[in-house]
ROSE-4610 file (N, C-alpha, C; in Angstrom, 1 decimal, always signed):
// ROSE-4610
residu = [X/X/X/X/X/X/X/X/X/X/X/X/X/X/X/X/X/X/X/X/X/X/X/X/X/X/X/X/X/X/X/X/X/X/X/X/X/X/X/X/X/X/X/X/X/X/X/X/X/X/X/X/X/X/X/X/X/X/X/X/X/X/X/X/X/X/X/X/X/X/X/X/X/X/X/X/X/X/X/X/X/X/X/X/X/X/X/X/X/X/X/X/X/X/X/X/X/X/X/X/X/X/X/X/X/X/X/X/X/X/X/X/X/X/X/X/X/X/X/X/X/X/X/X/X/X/X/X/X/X/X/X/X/X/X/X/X/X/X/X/X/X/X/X/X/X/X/X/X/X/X/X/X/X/X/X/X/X/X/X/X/X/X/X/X/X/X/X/X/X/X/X/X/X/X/X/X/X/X/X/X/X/X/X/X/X/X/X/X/X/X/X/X/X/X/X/X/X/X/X/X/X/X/X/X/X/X/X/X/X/X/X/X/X/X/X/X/X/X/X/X/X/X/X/X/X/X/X/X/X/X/X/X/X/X/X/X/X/X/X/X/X/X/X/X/X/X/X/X/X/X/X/X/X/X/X/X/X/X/X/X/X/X/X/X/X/X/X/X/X/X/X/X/X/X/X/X/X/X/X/X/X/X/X/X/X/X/X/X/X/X/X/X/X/X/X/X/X/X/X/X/X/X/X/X/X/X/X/X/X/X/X/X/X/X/X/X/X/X/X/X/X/X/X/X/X/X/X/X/X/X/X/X/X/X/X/X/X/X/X/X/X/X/X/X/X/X/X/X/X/X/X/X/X/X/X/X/X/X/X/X/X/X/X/X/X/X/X/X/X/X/X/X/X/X/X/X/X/X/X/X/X/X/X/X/X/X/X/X/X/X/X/X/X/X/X/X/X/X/X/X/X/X/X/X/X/X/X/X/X/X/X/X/X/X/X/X/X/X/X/X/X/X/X/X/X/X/X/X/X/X/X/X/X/X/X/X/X/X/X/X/X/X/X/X/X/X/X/X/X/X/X/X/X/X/X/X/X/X/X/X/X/X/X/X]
num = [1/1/1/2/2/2/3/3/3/4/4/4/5/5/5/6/6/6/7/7/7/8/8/8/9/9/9/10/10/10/11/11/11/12/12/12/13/13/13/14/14/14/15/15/15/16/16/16/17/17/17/18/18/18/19/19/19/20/20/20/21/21/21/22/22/22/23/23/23/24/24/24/25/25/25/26/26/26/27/27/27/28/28/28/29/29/29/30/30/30/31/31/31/32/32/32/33/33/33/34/34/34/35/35/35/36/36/36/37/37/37/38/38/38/39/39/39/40/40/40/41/41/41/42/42/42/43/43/43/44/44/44/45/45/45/46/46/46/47/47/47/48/48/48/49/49/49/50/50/50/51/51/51/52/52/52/53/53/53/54/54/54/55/55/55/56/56/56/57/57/57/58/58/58/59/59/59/60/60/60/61/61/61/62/62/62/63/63/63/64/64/64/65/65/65/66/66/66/67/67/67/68/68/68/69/69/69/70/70/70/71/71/71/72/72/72/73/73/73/74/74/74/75/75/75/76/76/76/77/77/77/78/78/78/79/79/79/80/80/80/81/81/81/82/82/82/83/83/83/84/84/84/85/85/85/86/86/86/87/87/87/88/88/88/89/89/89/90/90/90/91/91/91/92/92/92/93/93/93/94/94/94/95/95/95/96/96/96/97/97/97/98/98/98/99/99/99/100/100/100/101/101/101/102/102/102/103/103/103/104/104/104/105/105/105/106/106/106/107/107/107/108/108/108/109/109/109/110/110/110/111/111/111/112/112/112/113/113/113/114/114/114/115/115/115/116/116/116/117/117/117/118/118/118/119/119/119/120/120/120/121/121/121/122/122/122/123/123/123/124/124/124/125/125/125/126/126/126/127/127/127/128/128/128/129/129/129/130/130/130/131/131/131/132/132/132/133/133/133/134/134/134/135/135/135/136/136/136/137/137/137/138/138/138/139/139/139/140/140/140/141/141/141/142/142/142/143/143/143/144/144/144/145/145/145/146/146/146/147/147/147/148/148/148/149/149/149/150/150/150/151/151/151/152/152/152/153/153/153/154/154/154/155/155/155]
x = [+103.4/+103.2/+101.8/+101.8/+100.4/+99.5/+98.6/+97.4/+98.2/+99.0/+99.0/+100.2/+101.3/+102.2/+101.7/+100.7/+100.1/+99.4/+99.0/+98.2/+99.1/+100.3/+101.1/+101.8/+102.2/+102.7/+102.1/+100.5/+99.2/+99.3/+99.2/+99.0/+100.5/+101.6/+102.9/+103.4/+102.4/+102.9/+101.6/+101.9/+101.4/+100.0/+100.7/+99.7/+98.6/+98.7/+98.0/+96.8/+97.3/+96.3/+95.6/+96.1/+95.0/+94.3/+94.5/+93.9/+92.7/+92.6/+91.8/+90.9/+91.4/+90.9/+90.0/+90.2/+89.6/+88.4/+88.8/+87.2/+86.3/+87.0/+86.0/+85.3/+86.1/+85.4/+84.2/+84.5/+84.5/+82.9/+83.5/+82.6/+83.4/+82.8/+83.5/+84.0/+85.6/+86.1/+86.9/+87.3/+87.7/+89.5/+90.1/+91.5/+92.1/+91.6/+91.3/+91.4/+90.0/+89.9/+90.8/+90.8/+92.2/+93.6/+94.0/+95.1/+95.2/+93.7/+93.5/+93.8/+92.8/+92.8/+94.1/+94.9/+96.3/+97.2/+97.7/+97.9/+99.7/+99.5/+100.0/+100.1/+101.1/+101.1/+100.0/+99.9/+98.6/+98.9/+100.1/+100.9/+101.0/+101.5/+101.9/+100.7/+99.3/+98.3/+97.8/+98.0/+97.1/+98.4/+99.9/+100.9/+99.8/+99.7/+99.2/+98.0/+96.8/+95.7/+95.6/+96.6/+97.2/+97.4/+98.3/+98.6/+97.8/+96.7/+95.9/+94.4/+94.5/+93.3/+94.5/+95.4/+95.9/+96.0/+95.5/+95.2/+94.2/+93.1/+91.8/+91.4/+91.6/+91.1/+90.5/+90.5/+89.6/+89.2/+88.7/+87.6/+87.3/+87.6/+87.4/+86.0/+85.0/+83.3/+83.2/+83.4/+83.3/+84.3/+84.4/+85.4/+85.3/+84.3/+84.5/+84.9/+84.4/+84.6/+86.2/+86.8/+88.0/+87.7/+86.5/+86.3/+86.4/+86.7/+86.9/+86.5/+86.1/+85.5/+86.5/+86.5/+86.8/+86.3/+86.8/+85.9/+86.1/+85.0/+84.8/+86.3/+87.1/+87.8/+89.0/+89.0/+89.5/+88.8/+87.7/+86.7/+87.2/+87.5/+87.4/+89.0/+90.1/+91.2/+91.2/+90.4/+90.5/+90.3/+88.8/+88.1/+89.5/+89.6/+91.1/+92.0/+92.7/+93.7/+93.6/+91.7/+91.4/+90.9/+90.4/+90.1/+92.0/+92.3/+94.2/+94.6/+94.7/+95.4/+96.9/+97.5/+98.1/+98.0/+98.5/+98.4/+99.3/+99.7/+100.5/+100.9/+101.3/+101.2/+102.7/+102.7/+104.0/+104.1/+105.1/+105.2/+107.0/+106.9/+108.0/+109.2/+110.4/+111.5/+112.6/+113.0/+113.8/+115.2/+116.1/+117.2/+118.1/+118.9/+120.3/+121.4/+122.2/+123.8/+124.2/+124.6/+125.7/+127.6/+127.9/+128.6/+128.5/+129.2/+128.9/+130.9/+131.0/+132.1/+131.8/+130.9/+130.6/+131.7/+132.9/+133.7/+133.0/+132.2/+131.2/+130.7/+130.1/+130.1/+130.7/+131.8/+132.8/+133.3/+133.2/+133.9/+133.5/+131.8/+131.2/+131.2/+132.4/+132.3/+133.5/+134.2/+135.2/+135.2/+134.3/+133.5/+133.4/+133.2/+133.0/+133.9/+135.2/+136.9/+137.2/+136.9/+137.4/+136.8/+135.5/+134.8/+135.3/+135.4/+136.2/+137.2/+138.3/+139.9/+139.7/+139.0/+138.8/+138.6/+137.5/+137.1/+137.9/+139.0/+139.7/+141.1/+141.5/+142.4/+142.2/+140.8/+140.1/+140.7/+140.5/+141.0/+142.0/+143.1/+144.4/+145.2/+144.5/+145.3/+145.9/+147.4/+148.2/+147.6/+146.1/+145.7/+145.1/+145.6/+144.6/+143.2/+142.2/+141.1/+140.6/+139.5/+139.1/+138.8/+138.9/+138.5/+136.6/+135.8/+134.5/+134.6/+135.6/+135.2/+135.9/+136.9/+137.6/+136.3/+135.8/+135.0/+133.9/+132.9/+131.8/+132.5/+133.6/+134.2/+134.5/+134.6/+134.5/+133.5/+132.3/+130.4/+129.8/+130.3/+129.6/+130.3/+132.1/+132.1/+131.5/+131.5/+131.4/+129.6/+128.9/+127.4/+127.2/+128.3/+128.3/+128.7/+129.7/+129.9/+128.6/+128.0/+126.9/+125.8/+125.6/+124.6/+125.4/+126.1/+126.2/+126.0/+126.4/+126.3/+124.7/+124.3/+122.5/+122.5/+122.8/+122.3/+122.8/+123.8/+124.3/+123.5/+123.2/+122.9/+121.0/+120.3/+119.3/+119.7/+120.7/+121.1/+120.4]
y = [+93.4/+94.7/+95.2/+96.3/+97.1/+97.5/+97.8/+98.8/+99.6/+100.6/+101.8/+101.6/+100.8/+100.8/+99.9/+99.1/+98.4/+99.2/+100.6/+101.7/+102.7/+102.6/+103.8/+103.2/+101.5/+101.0/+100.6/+100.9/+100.5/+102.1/+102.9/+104.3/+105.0/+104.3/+105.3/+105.0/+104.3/+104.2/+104.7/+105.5/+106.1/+105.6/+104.4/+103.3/+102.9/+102.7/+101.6/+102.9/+104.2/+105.2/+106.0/+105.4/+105.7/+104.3/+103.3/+101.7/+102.6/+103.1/+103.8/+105.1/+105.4/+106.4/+105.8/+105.3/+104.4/+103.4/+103.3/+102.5/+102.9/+104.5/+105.0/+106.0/+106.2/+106.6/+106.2/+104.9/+103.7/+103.2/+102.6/+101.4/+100.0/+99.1/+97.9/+97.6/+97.1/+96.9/+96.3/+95.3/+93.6/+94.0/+93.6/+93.5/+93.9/+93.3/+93.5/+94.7/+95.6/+96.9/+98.1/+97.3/+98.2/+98.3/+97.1/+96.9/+97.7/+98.1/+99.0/+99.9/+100.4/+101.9/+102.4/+101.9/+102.2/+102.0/+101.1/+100.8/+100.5/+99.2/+98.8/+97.0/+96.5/+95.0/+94.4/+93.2/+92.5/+91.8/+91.6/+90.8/+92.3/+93.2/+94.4/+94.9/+95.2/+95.6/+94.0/+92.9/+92.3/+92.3/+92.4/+92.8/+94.2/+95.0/+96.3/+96.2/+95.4/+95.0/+94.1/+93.7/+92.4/+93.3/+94.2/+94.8/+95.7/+96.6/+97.6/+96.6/+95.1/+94.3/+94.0/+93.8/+93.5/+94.6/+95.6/+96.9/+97.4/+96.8/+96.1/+97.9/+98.3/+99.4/+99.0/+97.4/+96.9/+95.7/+95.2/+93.6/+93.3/+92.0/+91.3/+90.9/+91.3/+91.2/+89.5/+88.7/+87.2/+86.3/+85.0/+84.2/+83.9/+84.1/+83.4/+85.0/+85.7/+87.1/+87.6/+88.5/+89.1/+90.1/+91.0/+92.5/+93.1/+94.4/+94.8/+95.9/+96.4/+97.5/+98.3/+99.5/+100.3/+100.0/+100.1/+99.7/+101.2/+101.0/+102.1/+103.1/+102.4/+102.9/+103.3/+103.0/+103.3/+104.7/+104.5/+105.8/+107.2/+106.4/+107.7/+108.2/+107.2/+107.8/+108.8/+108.2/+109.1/+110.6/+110.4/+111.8/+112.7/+111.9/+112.6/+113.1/+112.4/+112.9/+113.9/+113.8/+115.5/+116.7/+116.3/+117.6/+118.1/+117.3/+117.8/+118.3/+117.6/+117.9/+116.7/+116.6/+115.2/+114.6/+113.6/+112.8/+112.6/+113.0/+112.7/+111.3/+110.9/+109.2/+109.0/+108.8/+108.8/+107.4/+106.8/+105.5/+105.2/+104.6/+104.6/+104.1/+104.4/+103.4/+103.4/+101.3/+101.1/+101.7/+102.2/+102.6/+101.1/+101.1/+99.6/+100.2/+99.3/+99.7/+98.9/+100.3/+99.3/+98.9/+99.7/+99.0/+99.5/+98.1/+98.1/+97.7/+98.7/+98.5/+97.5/+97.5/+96.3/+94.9/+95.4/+94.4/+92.9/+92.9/+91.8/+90.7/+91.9/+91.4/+90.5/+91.4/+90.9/+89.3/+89.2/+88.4/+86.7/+87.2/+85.8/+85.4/+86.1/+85.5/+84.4/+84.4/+83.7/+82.3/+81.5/+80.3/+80.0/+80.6/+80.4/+80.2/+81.3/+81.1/+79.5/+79.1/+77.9/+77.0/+76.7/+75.8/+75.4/+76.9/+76.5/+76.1/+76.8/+75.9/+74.5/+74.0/+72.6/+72.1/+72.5/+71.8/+71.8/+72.8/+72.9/+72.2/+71.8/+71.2/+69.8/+69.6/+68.3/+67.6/+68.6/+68.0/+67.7/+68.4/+67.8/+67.2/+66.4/+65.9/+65.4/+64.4/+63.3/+62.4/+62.3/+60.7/+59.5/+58.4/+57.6/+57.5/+58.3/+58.2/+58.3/+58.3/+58.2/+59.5/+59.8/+61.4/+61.8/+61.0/+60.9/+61.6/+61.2/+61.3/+62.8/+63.1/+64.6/+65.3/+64.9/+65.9/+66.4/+64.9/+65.0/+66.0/+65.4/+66.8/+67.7/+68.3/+69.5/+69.9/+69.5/+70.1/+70.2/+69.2/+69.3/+70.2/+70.7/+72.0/+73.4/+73.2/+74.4/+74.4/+73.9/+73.7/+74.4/+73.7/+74.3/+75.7/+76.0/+77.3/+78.2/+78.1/+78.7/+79.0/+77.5/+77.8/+78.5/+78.7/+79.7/+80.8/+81.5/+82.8/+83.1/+81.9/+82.3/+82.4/+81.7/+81.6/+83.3/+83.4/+85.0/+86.0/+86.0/+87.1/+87.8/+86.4/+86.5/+86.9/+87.5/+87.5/+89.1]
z = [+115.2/+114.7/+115.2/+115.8/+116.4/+115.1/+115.4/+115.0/+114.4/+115.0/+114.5/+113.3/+113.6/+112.6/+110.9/+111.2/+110.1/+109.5/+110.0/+109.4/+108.7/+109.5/+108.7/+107.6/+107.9/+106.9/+105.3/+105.8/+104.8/+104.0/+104.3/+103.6/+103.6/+104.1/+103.6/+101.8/+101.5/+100.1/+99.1/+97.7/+97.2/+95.9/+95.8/+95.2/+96.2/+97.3/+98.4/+98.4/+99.1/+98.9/+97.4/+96.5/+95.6/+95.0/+95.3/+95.7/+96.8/+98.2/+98.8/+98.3/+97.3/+97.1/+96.1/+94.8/+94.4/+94.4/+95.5/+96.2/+97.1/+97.7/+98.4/+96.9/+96.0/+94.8/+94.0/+94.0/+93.0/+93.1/+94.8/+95.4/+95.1/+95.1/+94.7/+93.8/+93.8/+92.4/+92.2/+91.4/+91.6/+91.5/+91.3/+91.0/+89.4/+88.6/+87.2/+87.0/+87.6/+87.4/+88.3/+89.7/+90.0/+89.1/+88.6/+87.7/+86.5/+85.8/+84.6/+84.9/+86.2/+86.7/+87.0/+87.4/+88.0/+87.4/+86.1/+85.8/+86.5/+86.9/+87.6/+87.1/+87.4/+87.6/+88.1/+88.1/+89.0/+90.4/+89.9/+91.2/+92.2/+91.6/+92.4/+93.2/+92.3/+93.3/+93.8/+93.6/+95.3/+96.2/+96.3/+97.2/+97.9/+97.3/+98.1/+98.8/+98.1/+98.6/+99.9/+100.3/+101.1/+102.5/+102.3/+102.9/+103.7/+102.6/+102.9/+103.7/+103.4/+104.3/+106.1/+105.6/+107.0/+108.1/+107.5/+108.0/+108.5/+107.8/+108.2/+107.4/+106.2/+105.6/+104.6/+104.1/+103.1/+103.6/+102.5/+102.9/+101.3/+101.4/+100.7/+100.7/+99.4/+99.4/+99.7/+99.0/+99.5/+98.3/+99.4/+98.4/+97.5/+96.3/+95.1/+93.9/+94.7/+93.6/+94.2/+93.9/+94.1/+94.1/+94.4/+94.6/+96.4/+96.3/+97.3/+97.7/+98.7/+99.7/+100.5/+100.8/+101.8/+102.5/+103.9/+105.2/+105.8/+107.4/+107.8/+108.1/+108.9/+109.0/+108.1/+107.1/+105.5/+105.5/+105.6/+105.1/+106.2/+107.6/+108.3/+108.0/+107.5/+107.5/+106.0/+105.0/+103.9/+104.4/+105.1/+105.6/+106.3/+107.6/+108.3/+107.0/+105.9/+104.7/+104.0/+103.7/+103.0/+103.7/+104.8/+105.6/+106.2/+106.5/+107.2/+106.6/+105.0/+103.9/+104.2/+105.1/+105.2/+106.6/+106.9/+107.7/+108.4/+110.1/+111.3/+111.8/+111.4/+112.1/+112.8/+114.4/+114.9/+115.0/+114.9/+115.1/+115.9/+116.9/+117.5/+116.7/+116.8/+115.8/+117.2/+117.4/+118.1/+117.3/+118.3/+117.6/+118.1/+117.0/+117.1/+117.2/+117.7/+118.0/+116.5/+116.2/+115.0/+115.7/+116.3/+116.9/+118.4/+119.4/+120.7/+121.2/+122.2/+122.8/+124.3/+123.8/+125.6/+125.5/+126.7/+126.1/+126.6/+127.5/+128.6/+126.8/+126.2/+124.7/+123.9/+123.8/+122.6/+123.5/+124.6/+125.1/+125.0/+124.3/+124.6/+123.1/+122.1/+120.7/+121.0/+122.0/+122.2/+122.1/+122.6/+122.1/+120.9/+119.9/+118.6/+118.2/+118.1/+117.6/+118.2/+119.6/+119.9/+119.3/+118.8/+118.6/+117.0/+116.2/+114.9/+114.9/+116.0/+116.0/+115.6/+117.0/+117.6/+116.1/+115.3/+113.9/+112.5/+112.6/+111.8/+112.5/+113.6/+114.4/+114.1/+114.3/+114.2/+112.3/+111.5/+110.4/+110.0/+110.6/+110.3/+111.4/+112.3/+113.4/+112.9/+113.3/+112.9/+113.4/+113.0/+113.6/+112.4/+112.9/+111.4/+111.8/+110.6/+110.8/+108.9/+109.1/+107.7/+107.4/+106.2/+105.6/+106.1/+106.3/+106.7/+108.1/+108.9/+110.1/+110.7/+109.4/+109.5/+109.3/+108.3/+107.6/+108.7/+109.2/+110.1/+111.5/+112.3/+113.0/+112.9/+111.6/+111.3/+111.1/+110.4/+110.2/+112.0/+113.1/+114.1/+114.8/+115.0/+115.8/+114.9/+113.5/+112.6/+113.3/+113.3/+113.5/+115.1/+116.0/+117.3/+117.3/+116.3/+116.7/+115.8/+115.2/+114.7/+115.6/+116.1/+117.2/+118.4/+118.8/+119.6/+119.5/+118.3/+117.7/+117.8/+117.1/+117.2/+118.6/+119.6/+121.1/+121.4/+121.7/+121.8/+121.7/+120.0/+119.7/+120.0/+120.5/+121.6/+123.0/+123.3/+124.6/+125.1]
């Protein structure tokens, strides 16, 4: 994930920016106090706090305390929020096929159907073998045809 999507992802939510707003208010202010102020869960604001550092919009003052800072660039995006009034952030979105007629595609699930035959064929051959060894030939094509599917779907 880039810069810019960790920033949109940091301030598209309503809590995280008043967590921002808060401490460019504030100044430094431990978790505790974010948790009163907002009244919010504790687990819920350090999830948001987590977020809003991996964004590099806060900082953690030092390891033994659990207080926290706005950083510069926290500060210049607030400034950018209230002079705009809101905030532009384009972030690209890959579009997915939910479905694909590529028959080149569909063609390479073909492996898979054989690999389960084979393992469901495997269990009821007419052969004397021990129920162990049905079973184990059926977990190792069922396993191969999975890993194919994983292999595939990196294609």
């Amino acid at each position: 994930m880039d810069e810019e999507e960790k920033i949109a992802r940091a301030v598209g939510d309503k809590t995280r920016l008043n967590i921002l707003k808060l401490l460019n208010k504030l100044g430094p202010l431990s978790t505790s106090e974010l948790t009163e102020k907002l009244n919010k869960h504790r687990s819920t604001i350090i999830r948001h706090i987590l977020i809003l550092q991996d964004a590099g919009l806060i900082t953690k003052n030092s390891e033994l305390s659990y207080t926290y800072t706005i950083t510069s660039r926290g500060k210049k995006f607030l400034e950018l929020a209230t002079t705009e009034g809101s905030v532009k952030i384009e972030v690209p979105v890959k579009k997915r096929r939910v479905f694909s007629f590529n028959i080149l595609r569909n063609l390479l699930h073909i492996p898979t159907l054989i690999f389960l035959s084979l393992g469901f064929i495997g269990m009821f051959a007419p052969v004397e073998v021990s129920i162990l060894s049905r079973i184990l030939w059926f977990i190792i094509f069922t396993l191969i045809s999975f890993l194919w599917e994983i292999f595939i779907k990196r294609l």
